[in-house]
N, C-alpha and C positions, 0 to 999 in steps of 0.2 A: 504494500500500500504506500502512499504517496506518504513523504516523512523520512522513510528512511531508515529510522536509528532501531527499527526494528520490531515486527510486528508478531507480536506472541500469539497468533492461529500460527505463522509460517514456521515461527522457532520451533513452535511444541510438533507443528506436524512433519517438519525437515527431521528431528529427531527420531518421532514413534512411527511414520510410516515407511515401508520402504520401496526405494525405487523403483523396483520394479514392477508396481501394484498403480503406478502412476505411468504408468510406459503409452505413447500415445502414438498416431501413424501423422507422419506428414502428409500436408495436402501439396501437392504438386498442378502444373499446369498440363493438360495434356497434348501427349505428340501427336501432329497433325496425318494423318495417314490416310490411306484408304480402308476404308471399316468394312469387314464381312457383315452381309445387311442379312436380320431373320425376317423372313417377308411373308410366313404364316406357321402359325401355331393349330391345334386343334389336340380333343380326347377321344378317343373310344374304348368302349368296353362295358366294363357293369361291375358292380357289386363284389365281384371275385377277381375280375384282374382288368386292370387298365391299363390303357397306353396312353403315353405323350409323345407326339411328334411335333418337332420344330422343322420348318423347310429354312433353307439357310443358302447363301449364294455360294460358299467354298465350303472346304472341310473345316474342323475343328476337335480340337484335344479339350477334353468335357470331363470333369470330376461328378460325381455324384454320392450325396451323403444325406443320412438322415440327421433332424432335431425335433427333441422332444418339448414337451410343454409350451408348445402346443403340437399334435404330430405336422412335422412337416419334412419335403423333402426338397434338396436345395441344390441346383447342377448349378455348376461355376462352369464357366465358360470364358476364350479369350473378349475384349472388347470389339461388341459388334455394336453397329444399329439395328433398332426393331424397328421396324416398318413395319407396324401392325393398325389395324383401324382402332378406333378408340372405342372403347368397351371387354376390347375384347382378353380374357377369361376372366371377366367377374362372375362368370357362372360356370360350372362342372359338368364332370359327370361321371359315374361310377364310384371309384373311389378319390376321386379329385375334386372338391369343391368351388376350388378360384384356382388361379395363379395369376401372378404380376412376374414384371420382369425391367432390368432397367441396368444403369451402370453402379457397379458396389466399389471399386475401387480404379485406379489407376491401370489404366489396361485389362481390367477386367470388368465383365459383365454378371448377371446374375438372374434365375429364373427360381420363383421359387412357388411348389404348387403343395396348398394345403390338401391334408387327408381328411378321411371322415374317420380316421382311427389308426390304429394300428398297422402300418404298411412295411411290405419287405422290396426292395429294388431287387426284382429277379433277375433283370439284367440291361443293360443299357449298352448303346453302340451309335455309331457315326456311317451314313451309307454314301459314300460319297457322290460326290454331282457328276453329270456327264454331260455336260456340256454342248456336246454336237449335237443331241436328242433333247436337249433344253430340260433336263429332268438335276432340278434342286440338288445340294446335299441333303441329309434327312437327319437329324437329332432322334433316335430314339429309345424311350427310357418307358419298360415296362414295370408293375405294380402288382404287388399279389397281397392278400390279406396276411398278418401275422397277429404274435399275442402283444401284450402292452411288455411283456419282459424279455423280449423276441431284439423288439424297436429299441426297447433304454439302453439293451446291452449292445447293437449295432452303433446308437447313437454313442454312446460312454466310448466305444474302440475307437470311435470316427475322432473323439476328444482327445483323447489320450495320445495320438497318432501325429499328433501335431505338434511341431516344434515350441519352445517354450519361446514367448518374446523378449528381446534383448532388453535387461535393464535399463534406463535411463536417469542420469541422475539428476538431481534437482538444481535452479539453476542457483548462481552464485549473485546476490542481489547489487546491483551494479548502482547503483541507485538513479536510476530512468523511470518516469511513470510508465506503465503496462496495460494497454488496456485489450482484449482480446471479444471481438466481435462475432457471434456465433450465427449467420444466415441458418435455419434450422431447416430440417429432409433436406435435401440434394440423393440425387443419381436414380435409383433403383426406386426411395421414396419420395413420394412427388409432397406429400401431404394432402392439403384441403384444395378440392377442385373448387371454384368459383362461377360466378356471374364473367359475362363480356370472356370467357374460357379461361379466366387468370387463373395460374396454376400456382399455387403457395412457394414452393420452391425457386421461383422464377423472381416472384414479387418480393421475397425476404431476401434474396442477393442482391436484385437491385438496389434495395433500400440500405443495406448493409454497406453496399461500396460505394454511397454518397456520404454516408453517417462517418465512416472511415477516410473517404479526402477531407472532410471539412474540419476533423478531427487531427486529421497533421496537418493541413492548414494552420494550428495552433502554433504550430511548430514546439507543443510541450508535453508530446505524447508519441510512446511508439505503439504503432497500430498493428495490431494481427487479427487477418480472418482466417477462421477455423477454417474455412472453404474460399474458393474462390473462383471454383467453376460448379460443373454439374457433378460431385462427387459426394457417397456417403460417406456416413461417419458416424458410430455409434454413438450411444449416449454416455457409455463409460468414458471412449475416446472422446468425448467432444467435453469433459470437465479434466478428462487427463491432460487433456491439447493445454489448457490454461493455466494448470497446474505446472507443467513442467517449462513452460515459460516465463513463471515468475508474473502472473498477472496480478494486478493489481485493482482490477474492475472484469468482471464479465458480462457480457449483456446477449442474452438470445433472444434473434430477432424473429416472429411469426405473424401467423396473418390467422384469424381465429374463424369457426366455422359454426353455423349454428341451422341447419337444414329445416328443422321445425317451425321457424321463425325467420322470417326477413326482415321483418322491422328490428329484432336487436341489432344494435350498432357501437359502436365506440372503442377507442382505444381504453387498454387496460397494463397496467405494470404488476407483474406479480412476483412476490417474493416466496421462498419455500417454508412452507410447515409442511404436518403429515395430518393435521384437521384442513380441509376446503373448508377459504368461507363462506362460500352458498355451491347450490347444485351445479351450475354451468361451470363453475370454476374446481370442479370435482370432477365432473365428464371431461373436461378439457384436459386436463391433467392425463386423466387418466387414457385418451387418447392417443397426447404427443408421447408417452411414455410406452403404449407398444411401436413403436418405430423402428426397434429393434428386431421384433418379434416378427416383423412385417418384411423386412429387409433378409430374414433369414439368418438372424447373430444369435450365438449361442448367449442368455442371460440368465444362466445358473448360478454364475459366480459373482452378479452382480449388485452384493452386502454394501453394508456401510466400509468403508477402510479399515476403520477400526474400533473397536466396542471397548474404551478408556475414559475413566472420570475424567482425564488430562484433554483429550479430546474434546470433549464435552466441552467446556472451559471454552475450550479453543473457535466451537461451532457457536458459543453464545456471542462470543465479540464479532466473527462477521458475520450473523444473523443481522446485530445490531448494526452495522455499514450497509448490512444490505436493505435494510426497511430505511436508512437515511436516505439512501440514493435513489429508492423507488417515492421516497416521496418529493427529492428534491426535481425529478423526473414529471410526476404529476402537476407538480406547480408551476414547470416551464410550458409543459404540453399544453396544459388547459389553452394558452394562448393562441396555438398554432394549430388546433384540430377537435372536432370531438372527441369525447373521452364519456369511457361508460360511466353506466350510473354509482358502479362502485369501481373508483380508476383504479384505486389499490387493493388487490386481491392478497391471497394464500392459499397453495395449494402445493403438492407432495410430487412437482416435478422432478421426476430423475436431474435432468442438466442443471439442476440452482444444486446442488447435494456439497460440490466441493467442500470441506470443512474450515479452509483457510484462505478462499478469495470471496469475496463482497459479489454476489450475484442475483442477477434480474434479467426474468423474462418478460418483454414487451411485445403484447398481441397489438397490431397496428391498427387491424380492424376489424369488420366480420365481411369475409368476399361472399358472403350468402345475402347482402345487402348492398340494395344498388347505390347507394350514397356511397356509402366504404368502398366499394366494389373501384366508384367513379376513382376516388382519393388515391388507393392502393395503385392506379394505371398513369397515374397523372405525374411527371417527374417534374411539376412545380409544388405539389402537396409533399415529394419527398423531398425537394428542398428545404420547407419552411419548415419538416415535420422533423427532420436533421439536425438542423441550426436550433430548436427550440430544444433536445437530447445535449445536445453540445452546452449550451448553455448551464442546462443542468447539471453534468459531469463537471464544469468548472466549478461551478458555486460547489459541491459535493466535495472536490479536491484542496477546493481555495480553503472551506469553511471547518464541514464536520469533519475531514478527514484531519488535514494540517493540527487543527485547531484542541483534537484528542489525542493526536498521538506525539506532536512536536515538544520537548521542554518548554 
């Protein structure tokens, strides 16, 4: 945090946690190529075994693995584009429910197709294209019924089988402000579909990489976005990304959704508890919080850091920075935009969880609502709506922060 001389969440958590429980993936920019395009998907089968086929322009080297809670099975593939129509597998068949499919990392892509239970990968293969007959490559992964201890013990081998991630260590505090900006979904998860077709993911980068020039504009801030193109990034990774950079403010930026209702509207700042304080901001939560689950990450392992009184201690003081900053946040906003009826919420997001950086999620609006809808497409609403954030971050820095932790 801004100060300097040493901020006891970082002391106590640089001590009791360790490295490599903070280990997080860089976001890189991606290299411009020719992409193998998947240009249809479909299922067939029933109830006892099902197939997936992907038709695909060239060959490809295709992993396929199961995860459990919720069953699901998830083929990794190199990066392609899908050239798919929109809709398509929100609905099943057999033993497949949905599947989405999208970019999960840097050169890779990711299709992931929900069971209705317990499934075995009988076997899976690549058929290749032939070209002079105009006949596709073929992706295909067939499905057979199994038991629920059939799958965990499949899925546990698939866990176990994989490399352990390299330590990271923590950073050495240089004394520079930190502030690390979190565009939320990217790649594989799109988030909340909108009005005027705005896509959540699309709309929270934009707004991210206006809020972040305007902000080294300052010239008193180094800026990082957790993303900076169309890539995902889990929710552990996207509080470890902040973490091991030594942040000193996080802020995750989203765009809120509310299908029942078109009239709800307004920006909202929300800080973490594990009480919602009302039901939208319960459901909301507990939405952006399967993204993982949605993307196909395993999140078994994903506890508190660590269950310590010292801890504890450590999560009450930036609790307390983070409800400063979400309110100093509210008071600048009001001027620049609507703002719901309760600006400052609480609710039990995974990405606010860090235990020793100051963190806030800021819903910008609701894209289920054409006023929001108009605001969230408009790049002079994300001007004004920047500049008034900005504003806020200073007084924050200049005020509550300087002003509790300086001699």
């Amino acid at each position: 945090m801004a100060g300097r001389e040493g901020c006891l969440a970082r002391r106590l958590l640089a001590l009791l946690v360790p490295a490599a429980i903070v280990a997080a993936v860089p976001v890189h920019a991606f290299a411009q190529a020719t992409l193998n395009l998947v240009t249809d998907t479909r299922v067939i089968g029933d109830e006892n075994r099902t197939r997936f086929v992907a038709d695909l322009t060239t060959d490809v080297d295709v992993r396929v693995f199961p995860l459990a809670d919720p069953y699901r099975i998830v083929i990794d593939l190199p990066e392609v584009h899908f050239q798919l129509p929109a809709g398509m597998g929100e609905t099943g068949r057999g033993l497949i429910t949905a599947w989405r499919f999208g970019l999960i990392s840097r050169g890779q892509s990711r299709i992931v197709l929900d069971a209705t239970g317990p499934v075995r990968v009988d076997d899976y293969f690549v058929i290749p294209a032939v070209p002079g007959a105009g006949e596709p490559a073929r992706l295909v992964v067939d499905l057979v019924t199994t038991t629920p201890a059939e799958f965990e013990t499949a899925a546990l081998e698939y866990q176990q089988s994989r490399a352990p991630t390299a330590p990271v260590a923590l950073p050495v505090d240089d004394g520079r402000t930190v502030i690390v900006i979190d565009p939320g979904h990217g790649g594989i998860d799109t988030g909340a579909i909108g009005l005027q077709n705005l896509v959540e993911k699309q709309v929270v980068l934009a707004f991210s990489q206006e809020l972040a020039a305007q902000l080294r504009a300052t010239g008193r801030y180094d800026v990082i976005l957790t993303r900076t193109d169309d890539t995902f990034l889990s929710l552990d990774n996207r509080v470890a990304f902040a973490r091991t950079r030594g942040a000193d403010v996080f802020l995750s930026i989203h765009a809120d959704s509310f299908p029942s209702s078109s009239t709800v509207r307004g920006t909202a700042v929300y800080t973490v508890s594990e009480r919602a304080s009302n039901e939208i901001a319960a459901q909301l939560a507990a939405g952006e919080n399967r993204a993982d689950i949605l993307a196909g990450v395993n999140i078994a392992a994903g506890d508190d850091l660590v269950a310590d009184i010292l801890v504890d201690l450590a999560r009450r003081e930036t609790n307390r920075f983070s409800v400063a900053l979400a309110r100093d946040l509210v008071d600048e906003m009001e001027a620049a935009t609507v703002m719901s009826r309760s600006p400052h919420q609480e609710a039990g997001f995974v990405v606010l969880k860090a235990p020793d950086v100051p963190s806030v999620l800021v819903e910008l609006g609701f894209l289920t609502n054409p006023d929001d809808a108009r605001n969230l497409g408009s790049e002079t609403w994300r001007r004004t709506t920047a500049a008034a954030m900005v504003g806020a971050i200073e007084a924050f820095f200049a005020t509550r922060v300087a002003g509790a932790l300086r001699p």
